[in-house]
ZAMARGU-4260 file (C-alpha; in steps of 0.2 Angstrom, whole numbers, plus 5000, padded with zeros to 4 digits):
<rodrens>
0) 5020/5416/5038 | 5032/5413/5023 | 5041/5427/5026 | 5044/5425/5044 | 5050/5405/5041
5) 5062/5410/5027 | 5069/5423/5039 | 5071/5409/5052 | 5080/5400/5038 | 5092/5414/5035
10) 5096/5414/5055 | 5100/5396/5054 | 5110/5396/5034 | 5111/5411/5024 | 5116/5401/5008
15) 5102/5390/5009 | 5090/5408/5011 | 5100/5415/4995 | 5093/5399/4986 | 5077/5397/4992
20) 5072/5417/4988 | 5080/5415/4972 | 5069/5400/4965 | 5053/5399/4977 | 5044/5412/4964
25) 5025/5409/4963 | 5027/5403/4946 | 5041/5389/4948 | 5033/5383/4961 | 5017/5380/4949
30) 5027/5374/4936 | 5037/5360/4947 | 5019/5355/4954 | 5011/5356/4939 | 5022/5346/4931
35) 5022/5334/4945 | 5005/5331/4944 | 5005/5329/4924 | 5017/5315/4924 | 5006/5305/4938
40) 4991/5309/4926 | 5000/5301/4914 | 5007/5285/4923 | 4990/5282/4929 | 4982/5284/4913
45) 4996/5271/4904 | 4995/5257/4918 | 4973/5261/4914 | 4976/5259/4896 | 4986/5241/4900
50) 4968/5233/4907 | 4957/5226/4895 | 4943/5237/4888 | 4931/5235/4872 | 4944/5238/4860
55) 4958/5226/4867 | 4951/5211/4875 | 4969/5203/4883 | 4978/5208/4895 | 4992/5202/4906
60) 4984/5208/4921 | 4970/5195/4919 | 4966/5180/4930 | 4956/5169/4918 | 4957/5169/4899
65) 4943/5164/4887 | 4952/5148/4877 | 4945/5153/4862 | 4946/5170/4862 | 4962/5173/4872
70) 4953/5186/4879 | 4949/5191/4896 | 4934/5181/4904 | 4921/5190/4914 | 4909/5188/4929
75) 4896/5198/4932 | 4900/5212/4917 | 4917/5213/4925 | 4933/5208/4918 | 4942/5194/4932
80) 4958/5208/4936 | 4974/5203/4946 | 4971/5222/4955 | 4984/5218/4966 | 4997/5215/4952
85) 4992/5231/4944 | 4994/5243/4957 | 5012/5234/4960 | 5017/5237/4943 | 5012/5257/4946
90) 5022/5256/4963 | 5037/5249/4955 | 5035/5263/4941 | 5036/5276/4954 | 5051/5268/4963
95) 5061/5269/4948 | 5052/5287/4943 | 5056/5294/4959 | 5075/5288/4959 | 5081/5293/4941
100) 5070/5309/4943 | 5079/5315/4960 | 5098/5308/4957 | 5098/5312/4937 | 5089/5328/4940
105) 5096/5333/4955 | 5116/5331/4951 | 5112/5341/4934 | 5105/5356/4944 | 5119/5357/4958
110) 5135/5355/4944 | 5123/5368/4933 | 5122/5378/4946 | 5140/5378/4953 | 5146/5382/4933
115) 5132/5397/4935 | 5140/5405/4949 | 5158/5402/4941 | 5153/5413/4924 | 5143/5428/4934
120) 5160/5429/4947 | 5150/5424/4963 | 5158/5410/4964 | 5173/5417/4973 | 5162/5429/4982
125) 5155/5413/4989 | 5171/5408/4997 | 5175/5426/5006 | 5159/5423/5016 | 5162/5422/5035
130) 5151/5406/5035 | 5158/5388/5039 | 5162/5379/5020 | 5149/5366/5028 | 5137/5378/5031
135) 5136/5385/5014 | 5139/5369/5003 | 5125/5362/5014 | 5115/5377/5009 | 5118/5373/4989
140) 5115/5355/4991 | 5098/5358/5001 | 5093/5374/4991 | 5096/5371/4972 | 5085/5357/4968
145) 5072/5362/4979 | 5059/5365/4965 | 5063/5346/4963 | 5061/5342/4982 | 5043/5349/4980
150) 5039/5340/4965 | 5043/5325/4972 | 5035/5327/4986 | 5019/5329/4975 | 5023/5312/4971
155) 5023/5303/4988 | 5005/5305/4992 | 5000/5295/4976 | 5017/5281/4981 | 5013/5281/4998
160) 4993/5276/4993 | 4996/5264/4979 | 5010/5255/4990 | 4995/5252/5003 | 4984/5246/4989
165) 4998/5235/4983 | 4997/5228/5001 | 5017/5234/5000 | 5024/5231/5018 | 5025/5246/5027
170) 5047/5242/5032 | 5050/5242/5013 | 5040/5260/5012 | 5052/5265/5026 | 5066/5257/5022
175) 5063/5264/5004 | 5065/5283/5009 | 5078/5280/5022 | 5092/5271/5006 | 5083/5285/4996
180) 5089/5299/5006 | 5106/5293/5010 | 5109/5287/4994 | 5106/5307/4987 | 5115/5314/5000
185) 5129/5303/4995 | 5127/5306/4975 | 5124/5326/4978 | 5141/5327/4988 | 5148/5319/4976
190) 5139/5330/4962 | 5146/5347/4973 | 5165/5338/4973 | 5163/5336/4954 | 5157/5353/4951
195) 5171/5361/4961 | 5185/5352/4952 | 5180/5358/4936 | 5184/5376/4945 | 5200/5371/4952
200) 5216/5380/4949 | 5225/5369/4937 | 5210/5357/4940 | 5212/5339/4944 | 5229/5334/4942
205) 5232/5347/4930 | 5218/5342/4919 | 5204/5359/4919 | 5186/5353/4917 | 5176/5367/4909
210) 5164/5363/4898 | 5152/5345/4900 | 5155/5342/4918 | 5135/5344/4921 | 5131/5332/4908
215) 5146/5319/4912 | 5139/5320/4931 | 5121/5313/4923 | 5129/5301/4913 | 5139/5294/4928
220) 5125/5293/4938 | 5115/5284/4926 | 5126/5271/4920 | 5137/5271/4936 | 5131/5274/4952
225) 5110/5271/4950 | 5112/5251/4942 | 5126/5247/4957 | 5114/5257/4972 | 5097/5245/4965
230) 5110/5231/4962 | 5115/5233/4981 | 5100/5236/4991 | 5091/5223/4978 | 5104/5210/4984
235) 5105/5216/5002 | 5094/5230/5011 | 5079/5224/5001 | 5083/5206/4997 | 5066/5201/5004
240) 5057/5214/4994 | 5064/5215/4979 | 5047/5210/4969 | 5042/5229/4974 | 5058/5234/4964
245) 5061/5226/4950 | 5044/5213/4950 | 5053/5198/4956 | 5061/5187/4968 | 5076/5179/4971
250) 5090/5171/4983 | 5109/5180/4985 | 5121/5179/4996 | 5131/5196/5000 | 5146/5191/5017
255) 5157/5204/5023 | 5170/5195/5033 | 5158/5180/5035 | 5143/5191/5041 | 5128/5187/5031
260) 5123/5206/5024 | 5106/5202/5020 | 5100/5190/5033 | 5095/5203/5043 | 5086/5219/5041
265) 5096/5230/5054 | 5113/5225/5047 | 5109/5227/5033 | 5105/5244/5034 | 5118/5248/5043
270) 5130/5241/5035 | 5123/5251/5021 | 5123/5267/5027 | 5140/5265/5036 | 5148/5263/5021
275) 5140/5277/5013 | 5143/5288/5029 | 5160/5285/5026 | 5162/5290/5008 | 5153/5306/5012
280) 5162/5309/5024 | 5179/5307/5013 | 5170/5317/5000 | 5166/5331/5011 | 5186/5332/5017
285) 5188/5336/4998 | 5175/5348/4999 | 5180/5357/5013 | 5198/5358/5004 | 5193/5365/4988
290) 5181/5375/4992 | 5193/5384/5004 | 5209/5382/4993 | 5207/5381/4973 | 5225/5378/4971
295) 5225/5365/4983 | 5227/5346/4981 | 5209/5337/4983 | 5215/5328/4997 | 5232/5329/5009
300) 5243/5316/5013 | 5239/5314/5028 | 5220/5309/5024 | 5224/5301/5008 | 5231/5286/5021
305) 5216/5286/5031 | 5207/5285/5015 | 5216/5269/5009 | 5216/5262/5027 | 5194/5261/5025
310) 5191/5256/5007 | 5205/5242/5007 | 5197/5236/5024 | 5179/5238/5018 | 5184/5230/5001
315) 5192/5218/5008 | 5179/5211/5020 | 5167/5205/5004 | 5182/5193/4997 | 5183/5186/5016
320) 5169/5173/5015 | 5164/5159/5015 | 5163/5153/4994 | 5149/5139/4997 | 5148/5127/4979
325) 5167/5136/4973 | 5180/5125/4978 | 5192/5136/4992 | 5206/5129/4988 | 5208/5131/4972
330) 5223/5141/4965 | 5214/5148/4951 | 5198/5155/4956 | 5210/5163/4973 | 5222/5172/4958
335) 5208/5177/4951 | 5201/5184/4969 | 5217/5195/4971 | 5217/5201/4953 | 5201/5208/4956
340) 5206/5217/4971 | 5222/5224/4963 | 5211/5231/4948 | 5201/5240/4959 | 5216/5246/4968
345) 5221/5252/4952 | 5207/5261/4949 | 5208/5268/4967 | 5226/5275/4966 | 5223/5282/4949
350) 5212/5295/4954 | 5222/5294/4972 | 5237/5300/4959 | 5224/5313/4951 | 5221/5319/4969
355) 5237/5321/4975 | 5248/5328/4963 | 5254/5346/4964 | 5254/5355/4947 | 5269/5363/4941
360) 5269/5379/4950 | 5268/5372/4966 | 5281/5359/4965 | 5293/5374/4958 | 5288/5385/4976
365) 5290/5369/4984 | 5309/5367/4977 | 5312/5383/4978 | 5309/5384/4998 | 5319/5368/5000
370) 5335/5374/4991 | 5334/5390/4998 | 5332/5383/5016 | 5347/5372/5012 | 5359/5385/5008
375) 5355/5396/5021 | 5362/5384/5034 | 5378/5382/5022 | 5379/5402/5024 | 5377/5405/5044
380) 5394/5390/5042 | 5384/5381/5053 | 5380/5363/5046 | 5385/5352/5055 | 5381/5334/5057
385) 5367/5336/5069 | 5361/5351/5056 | 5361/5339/5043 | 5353/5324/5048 | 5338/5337/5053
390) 5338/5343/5038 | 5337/5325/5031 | 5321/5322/5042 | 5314/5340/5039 | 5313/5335/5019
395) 5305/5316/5024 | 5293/5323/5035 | 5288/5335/5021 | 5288/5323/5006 | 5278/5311/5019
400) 5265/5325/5028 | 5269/5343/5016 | 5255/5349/5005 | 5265/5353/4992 | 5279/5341/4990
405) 5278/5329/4976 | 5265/5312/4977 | 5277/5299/4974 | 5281/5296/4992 | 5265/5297/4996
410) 5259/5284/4984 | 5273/5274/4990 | 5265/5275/5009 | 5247/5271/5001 | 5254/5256/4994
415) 5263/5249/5011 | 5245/5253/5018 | 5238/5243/5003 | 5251/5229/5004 | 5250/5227/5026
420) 5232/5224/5023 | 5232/5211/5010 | 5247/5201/5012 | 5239/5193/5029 | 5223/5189/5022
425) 5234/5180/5006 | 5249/5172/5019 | 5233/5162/5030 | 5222/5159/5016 | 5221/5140/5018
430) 5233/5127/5010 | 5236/5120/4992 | 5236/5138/4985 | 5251/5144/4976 | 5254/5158/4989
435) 5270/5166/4981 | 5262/5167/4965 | 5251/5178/4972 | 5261/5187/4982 | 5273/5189/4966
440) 5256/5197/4957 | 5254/5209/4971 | 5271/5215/4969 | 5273/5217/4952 | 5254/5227/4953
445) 5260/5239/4968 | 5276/5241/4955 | 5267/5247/4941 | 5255/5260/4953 | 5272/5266/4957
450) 5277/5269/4940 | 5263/5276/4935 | 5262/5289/4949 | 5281/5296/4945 | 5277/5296/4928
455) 5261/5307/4931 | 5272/5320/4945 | 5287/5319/4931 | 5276/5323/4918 | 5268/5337/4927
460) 5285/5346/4931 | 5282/5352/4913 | 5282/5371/4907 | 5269/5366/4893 | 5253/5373/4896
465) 5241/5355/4896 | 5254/5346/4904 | 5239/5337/4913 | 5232/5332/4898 | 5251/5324/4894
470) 5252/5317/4910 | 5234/5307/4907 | 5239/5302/4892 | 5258/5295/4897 | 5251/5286/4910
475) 5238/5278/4898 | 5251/5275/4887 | 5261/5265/4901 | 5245/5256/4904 | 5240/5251/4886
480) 5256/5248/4876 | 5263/5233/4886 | 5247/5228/4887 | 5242/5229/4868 | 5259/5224/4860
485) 5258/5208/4872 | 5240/5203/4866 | 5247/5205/4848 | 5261/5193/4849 | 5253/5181/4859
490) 5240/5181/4847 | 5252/5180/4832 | 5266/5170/4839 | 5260/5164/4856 | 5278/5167/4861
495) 5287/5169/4880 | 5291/5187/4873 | 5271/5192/4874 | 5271/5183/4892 | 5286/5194/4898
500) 5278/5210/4890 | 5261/5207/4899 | 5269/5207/4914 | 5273/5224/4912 | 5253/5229/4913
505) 5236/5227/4922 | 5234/5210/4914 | 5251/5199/4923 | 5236/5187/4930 | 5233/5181/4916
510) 5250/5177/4916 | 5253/5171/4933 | 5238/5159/4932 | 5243/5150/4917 | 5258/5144/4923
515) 5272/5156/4918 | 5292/5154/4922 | 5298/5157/4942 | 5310/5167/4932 | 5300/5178/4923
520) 5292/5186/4937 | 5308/5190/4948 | 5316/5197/4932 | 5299/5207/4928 | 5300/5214/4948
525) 5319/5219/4946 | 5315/5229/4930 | 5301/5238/4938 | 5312/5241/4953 | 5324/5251/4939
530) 5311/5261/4930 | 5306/5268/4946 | 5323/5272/4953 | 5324/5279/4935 | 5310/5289/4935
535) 5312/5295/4954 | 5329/5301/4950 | 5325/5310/4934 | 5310/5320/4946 | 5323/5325/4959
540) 5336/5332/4947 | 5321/5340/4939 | 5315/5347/4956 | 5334/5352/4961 | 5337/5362/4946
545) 5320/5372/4947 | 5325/5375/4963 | 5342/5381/4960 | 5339/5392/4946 | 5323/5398/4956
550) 5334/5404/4970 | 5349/5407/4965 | 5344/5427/4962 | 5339/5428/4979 | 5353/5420/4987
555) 5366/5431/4976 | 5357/5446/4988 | 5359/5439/5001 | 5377/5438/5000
</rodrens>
């Protein structure tokens, strides 16, 4: 019977069969069980240690206490019990058990697993399979933690009868393994992306992962993704069952474009699972690309402005609401709206810059293939006017849609994407707020993204072996110097000079809402607007003479 099921397995995914013969040995099956049924021994026997018994007398799970004993009081031989708190207090423990055993647990196995495969070679024996990318990533993701699958699922007969006990509604149950198995989905893509780019050619915008990617991934998770999933589904999905998650209640108020999230259960769920459908679906269109192409960008150009288009429109749909007790028009708490915004869009368009930009190699083929192509038109003596405006459009078209064209231009589109967004919701945001002030922040903080992505591309044009390294540093540098040096004489001298410096990082809110010169400002935007005309023009003469010297040999034979 097992036999004849895993065959039907191996029909349907070869990858997931590889997995599944490879850890379903008699004795790890034991093993994972075993274990699963020792750690529910020893919940039970923990929660049976916290009622009152000969030794200790109190307990926070009694109804009545003696006054002068402060002990639990007793009818008929029996200490009064709130039964039905107890078995909550062991449902909530298996909640948070079941969570933090499959999402920490599960993301370790599948990075492990990928960094197994890269040191016995079979990692690129993987790829040259005839199999769809889907089909075998789908295989790792249902495969390698499947000893954790069953011993989890040792766990739900026990969840499943002490939620009943706990008179647990039978919706949250449901509702509980639905966000359960979304959210793993979600986290173990995400886990399968972060293993692969730690096996990329020239890694993630330059910078090679190799050693600690399993164990980063866990503490991610941990202090990252798991506190903002319960967070959300506290506050939304299960906003009227959150005394089965974290033992009491409480009122929120989540809107997204003035929809209340969590006044209804279908919505919310939904909601919920929409947005997570569309980051898996994001982080499968990285997978699909590294897995195929190691020395490929994570992401083309072309999805990278679908990618903007949904998270600005999903993040901006939670600042579009309606404020309640906060007073809507005033011009401080607004700034302070939009700065938010811009620093998660900062956030966003440095790993958007990680993303897209080529490593050297392929920005030298690149300019390589567009000298030569030049030159070749001014050898047939056929440029003409016509030939060069194509040629004109033929380079745009490349920088704006090529896969191995520098980012810059890119970025720049992202950022028009970003700013054709935002600006309407700042221009009819109601009256009394200083809407040019914000616009002026917006500006100055689609500036500085642009700064920071020609520095990253320029600095990854060089021959120096970590260049990504360098490039991650000069672009921390960019963001922390202005930034420090500012805090430092505002702190000494509390001078204009700090103010003007500050307007040059992350931190120009603080800035704009405090009142600072019209002046300042305009002259802040117009020496942005020369760093990057700078830094632009030092990448093309870079590119240009790579190119030249690149293909100067081949063109001296073709002459």
């Amino acid at each position: 019977m097992r036999l004849n099921l895993l065959d039907q397995i191996g029909d349907w995914n070869p990858q997931l069969f590889r997995e599944l013969k490879g850890r379903l040995k008699s004795r790890n099956v034991l093993i994972a069980i075993g274990l699963s049924l020792m750690a529910q021994f020893l919940l039970l026997n923990f929660f049976n240690n916290q009622l009152p018994n000969l030794s200790r007398t109190y307990s926070k799970y009694c109804t009545e206490y003696d006054p002068a004993s402060y002990g639990c009081l007793k009818q008929g031989g029996d200490y009064l019990i709130d039964w039905m708190m107890w078995w909550r207090d062991i449902f909530i423990a298996l909640n948070w058990g079941i969570i933090l055993v499959l999402m920490l647990a599960g993301v370790y196995l599948l990075i492990n697993d990928l960094d197994q495969e890269e040191r016995r070679g079979t990692l690129n024996f993987i790829r040259l399979s005839p199999q769809r990318s889907r089909s075998l990533l789908t295989g790792k993701l249902l495969g390698v933690p499947v000893l954790l699958y069953l011993a989890v699922g040792a766990i739900v007969p026990l969840h499943l009868f002490v939620g009943m006990q706990a008179d647990v509604p039978t919706v949250f149950t449901a509702s509980y393994y639905l966000m359960l198995f979304a959210g793993c989905y979600f986290l173990y893509s995400a886990a399968l992306l972060g293993g692969f780019m730690g096996k990329l050619q020239g890694g993630i915008g330059g910078i090679q992962i190799t050693t600690g990617t399993a164990f980063l991934g866990v503490f991610l998770t941990a202090f990252l993704f798991i506190p903002n999933y319960l967070l959300w589904n506290v506050l939304t999905v299960w906003s009227g069952f959150s005394q089965y998650v974290i033992g009491s209640t409480g009122t929120s108020s989540v809107q997204w474009f003035y929809i209340p999230l969590e006044q209804s259960l279908i919505l919310s769920h939904g909601f919920t699972l929409f947005a997570l459908g569309i980051g898996s679906y994001w982080i499968w269109q990285a997978l699909d690309r590294c897995f195929h192409s190691p020395g490929a960008t994570l992401l083309s150009k072309r999805q990278s402005y679908g990618l903007m288009i949904s998270f600005q429109v999903l993040m901006l749909g939670f600042f579009v609401r309606d404020w309640g007790q906060y007073a809507y028009d005033d011009s401080g708490f607004f700034i302070a709206q939009v700065a938010v915004v811009s620093s998660a869009n900062l956030v966003l368009f440095l790993v958007l810059i990680a993303m897209l930009s080529a490593h050297r190699q392929t920005l030298l083929d690149w300019a390589r293939y567009r000298h030569f192509e030049r030159s070749s038109l001014q050898i047939g003596s056929a440029q003409t006017t016509t030939g060069s405006t194509r040629q004109r459009s033929s380079m745009w078209q490349d920088l704006v849609w090529g896969e191995k064209s520098p980012a810059v231009v890119a970025i720049a589109i992202n950022m028009l994407i970003t700013a054709a967004i935002l600006l309407p919701w700042i221009i009819f945001h109601p009256e009394g707020v200083e809407k040019w002030t914000v616009v002026l922040g917006l500006v100055i903080s689609l500036n500085l993204i642009a700064i920071y992505a020609s520095i990253a591309q320029l600095t990854l044009m060089m021959k120096n072996q970590r260049r990504g390294w360098y490039a991650m540093s000069a672009v921390a540098l960019a963001i922390g110097l202005p930034l420090l040096a500012g805090v430092i004489l505002y702190a000494e001298f509390g001078s204009g000079t700090a103010t003007a410096l500050l307007l040059f990082s992350p931190m120009h809110w603080v800035c704009l809402a405090q009142g600072a010169p019209a002046f300042m400002p305009l002259l802040a935007i117009v020496g942005q607007w020369g760093a990057i005309v700078l830094l632009n023009a030092q990448l093309a003469k870079n590119l240009k003479r790579v190119g030249a010297s690149e293909s100067k040999p081949l063109l001296a034979g073709v002459k």
